[in-house]
Phi, psi and omega in degrees: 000140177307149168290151169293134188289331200286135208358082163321287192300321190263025156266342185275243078125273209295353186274286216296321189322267210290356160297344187280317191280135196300337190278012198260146164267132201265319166322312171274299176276027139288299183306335207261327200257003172059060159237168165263136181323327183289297193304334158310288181328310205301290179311339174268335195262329143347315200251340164295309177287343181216008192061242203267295160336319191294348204264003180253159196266022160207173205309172186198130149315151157281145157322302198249176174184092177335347204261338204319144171276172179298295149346307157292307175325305197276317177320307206261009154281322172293348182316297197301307183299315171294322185283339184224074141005284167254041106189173166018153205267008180262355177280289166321346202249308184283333154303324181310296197308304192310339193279341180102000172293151204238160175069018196295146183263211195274180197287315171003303203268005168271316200269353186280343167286316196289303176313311190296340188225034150050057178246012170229129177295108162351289203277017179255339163315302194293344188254041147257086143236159192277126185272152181273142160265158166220112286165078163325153209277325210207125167328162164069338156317317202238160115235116160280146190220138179192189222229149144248160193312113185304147147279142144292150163242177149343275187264096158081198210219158173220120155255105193273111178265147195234148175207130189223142172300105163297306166323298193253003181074355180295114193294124150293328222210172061241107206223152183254133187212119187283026174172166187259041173305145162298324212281295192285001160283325200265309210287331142321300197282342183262314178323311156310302184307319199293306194296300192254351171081172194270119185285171168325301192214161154237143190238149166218194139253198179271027189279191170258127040226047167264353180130166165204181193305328188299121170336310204276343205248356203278357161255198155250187144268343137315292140293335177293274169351308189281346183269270212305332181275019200043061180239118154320106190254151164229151164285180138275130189288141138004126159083320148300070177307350197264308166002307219243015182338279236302303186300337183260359142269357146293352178250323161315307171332264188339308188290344181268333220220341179234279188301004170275023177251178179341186166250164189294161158327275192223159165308321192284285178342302149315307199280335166281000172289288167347292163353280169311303208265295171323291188327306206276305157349300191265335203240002187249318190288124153296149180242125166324291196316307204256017167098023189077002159285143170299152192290311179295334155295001174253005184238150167215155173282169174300134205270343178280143191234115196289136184284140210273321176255125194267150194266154172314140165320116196221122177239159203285167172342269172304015185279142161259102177307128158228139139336173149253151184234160179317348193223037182047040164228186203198137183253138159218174216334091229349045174262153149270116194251127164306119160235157183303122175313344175292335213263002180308130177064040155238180193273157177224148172241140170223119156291125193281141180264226144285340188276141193282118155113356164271144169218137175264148198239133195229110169273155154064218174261013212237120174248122165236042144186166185212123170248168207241101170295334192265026172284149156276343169298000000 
């Protein structure tokens, strides 16, 4: 089977990446990257042997050169720094070395080039300090997902939904989307799943088209969708951007290394920019946070593989089923129980807790709700 013609060279790049790790099944990321197995080997056996180079489909000078002098050395740090702006001489030193370059000296000395050919802001040192992290232990436990703030374009606004691996930082998602709808969220977000398989858990915040603080509302028909796929969905607390750190310093990124310039054309335009800048991102920009690793070496997809077809709803023996009804309720001795409005015409289970007269209401592996038999209201 054929490659997607549309950046070719950097799906062959992130394709070889997660082929390097011995837990990857070559058989499934092929099948996830629309190839064939012969074409895989082939393109792995290619990039083992000659690196990076190797994956386009006609010759590339080398990059390095063991002879270079201190002079070509400085040259190819002001390049770089004119090609990435923002950054910094501990990025530079470690993109150079990945490039193949030899003798590099320390970043000190990155950074006294950078002064010397007047390529550093003052005032920009200081909002560069180091944060305590916190870091789920194995890619796909975690992906934050989020709407970043729209821009104008020429022609109309692009609201770039963005979604990231908390572990390894790997941008999964970056799509220019002409509205925050669910409908254009879930048909973005299965292109991802088919590809990288189903994380664990997902975090958002409460907004549309995720959900919001009202009890009836708190769900979507979106989440509802990520509950049917087995994905654990979670908030964000109201106010509290740091829940969503990791996806609201990659939207900082972003704002730094693509949007400070002119405004895009159009969405397409926009999104092949996107593109371009996601490559260098996940598989070229050293990340402070990962000890100066690239985000793609940390990453692996997921062994869960999304299903095309969502499997039935199946609840245990003892469970007491209800229906949802058109106005979000569920009857149980001969009563009417409030459930979230998103869950309208699928099944519920409700289970008696310890407490006398609480009972919990659960779709799926998910409980979204708890009713009081001994309330009179």
């Amino acid at each position: 089977m054929p490659w997607q013609e549309v950046s070719t060279m950097s799906l062959r790049h992130e394709f070889v990446v997660l082929a390097e790790a011995k837990e990857t099944t070559m058989r499934a990321l092929c099948q996830r990257f629309g190839i064939s197995p012969k074409t895989g080997y082939k393109w792995l056996a290619r990039y083992r042997a000659t690196g990076v180079n190797a994956l386009v489909d006609h010759s590339r000078r080398p990059q390095g050169s063991p002879r270079r002098t201190a002079s070509e050395i400085e040259s190819a740090v002001v390049r770089l720094r004119v090609q990435h702006p923002a950054w910094g001489a501990r990025k530079l030193r470690r993109r150079l070395c990945d490039l193949g370059q030899q003798d590099l000296p320390c970043p000190s000395t990155f950074h006294a080039i950078l002064q010397r050919h007047d390529l550093i802001d003052p005032a920009e040192s200081p909002k560069h300090q180091a944060w305590v992290r916190f870091e789920h232990e194995a890619p796909n436990q975690l992906w934050q997902m989020d709407f970043k703030g729209h821009f104008a374009l020429v022609q109309g606004r692009c609201h770039a939904l963005t979604v990231l691996d908390d572990h390894a930082r790997f941008n999964l998602c970056l799509q220019a989307c002409a509205d925050e709808r669910g409908d254009t969220v879930q048909q973005r977000l299965t292109d991802v799943l088919r590809r990288y398989g189903l994380p664990e858990r997902m975090t958002m915040d409460n907004g549309s088209p995720w959900g919001c603080s009202d009890e009836a509302h708190h769900y979507t028909p979106l989440t509802v969708w990520l509950i049917r796929l087995g994905i654990r969905v979670s908030h964000s607390r109201p106010y509290h951007p740091q829940t969503q750190g990791k996806d609201e310093r990659f939207h900082r990124t972003l704002n730094v290394e693509v949007l400070h310039g002119p405004p895009f054309r159009d969405l397409a335009q926009c999104q092949r920019h996107f593109d371009d800048w996601r490559d260098i991102y996940n598989l070229e920009r050293p990340h402070e946070a990962l000890g100066m690793a690239t985000p793609a070496s940390r990453y692996q997809p997921s062994p869960r593989g999304f299903p095309e077809t969502l499997p039935p709803i199946e609840y245990a023996d003892g469970d007491i089923v209800r229906k949802v009804q058109e106005k979000g309720e569920i009857s149980y001795l001969n009563r009417a129980w409030r459930i979230p409005k998103a869950l309208r015409g699928y099944p519920v289970a409700l289970r008696y807790t310890q407490t006398d007269g609480l009972m919990d209401v659960f779709f799926c592996h998910k409980k979204v709700a708890q009713i009081n038999l001994q309330d009179p209201k």
